[in-house]
N, C-alpha and C positions, 0 to 999 in steps of 0.2 A: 283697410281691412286687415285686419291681425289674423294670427295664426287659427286661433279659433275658427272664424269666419272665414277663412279660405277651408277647412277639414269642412264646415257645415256644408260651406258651398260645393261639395267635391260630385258630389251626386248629380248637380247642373253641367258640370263640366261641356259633354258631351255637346250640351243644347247651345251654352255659351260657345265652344267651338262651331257650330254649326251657323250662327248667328253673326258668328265676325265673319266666315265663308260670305256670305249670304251680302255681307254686306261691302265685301272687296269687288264681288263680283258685280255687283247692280254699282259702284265706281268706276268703276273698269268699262260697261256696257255706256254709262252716261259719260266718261271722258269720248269715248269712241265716237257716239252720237252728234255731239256738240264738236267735235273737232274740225277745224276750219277744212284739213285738205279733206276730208271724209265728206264735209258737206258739197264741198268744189266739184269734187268725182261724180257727183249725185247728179249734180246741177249739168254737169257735162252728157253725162249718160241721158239726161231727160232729155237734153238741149237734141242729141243723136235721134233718142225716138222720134219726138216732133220731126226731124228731117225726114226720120224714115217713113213717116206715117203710121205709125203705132199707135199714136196718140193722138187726141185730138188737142186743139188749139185753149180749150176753154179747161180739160186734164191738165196738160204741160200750168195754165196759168196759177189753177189751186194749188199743182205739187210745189211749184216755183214759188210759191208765195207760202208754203210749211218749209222749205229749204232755208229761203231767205229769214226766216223768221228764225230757226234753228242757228244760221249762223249770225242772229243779231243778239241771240241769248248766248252765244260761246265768247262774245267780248266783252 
């Protein structure tokens, strides 16, 4: 884009800045997500409830099995 086209474009500015925000941050929220120790920690913590009886046995096995799916999508 040339000089012209950056002056047209000057008025989007704002929105273009607002749209790369936008889009660092939902990178940022899905590195997090998908991250192996982030999902490990999860797996742990659930592993805790079921002990503690927080949860039920047929809960822990759905959540465990969106966990596991989670870090089979992170490799």
């Amino acid at each position: 884009m040339g000089l012209i086209g950056e002056v047209l474009m000057l008025p989007f500015a704002p929105v273009r800045g607002s749209a790369w925000a936008v889009r660092q941050v939902l990178a940022e929220a899905e590195r997090i997500y998908y991250d192996p120790a982030t999902v490990r920690a999860e797996l742990a913590r659930l592993e805790e409830q079921l002990d503690a009886g927080e949860i039920t046995e047929e809960e822990f096995d759905r959540r465990e099995d969106e966990l596991l799916d989670r870090l089979e999508t992170s490799r």
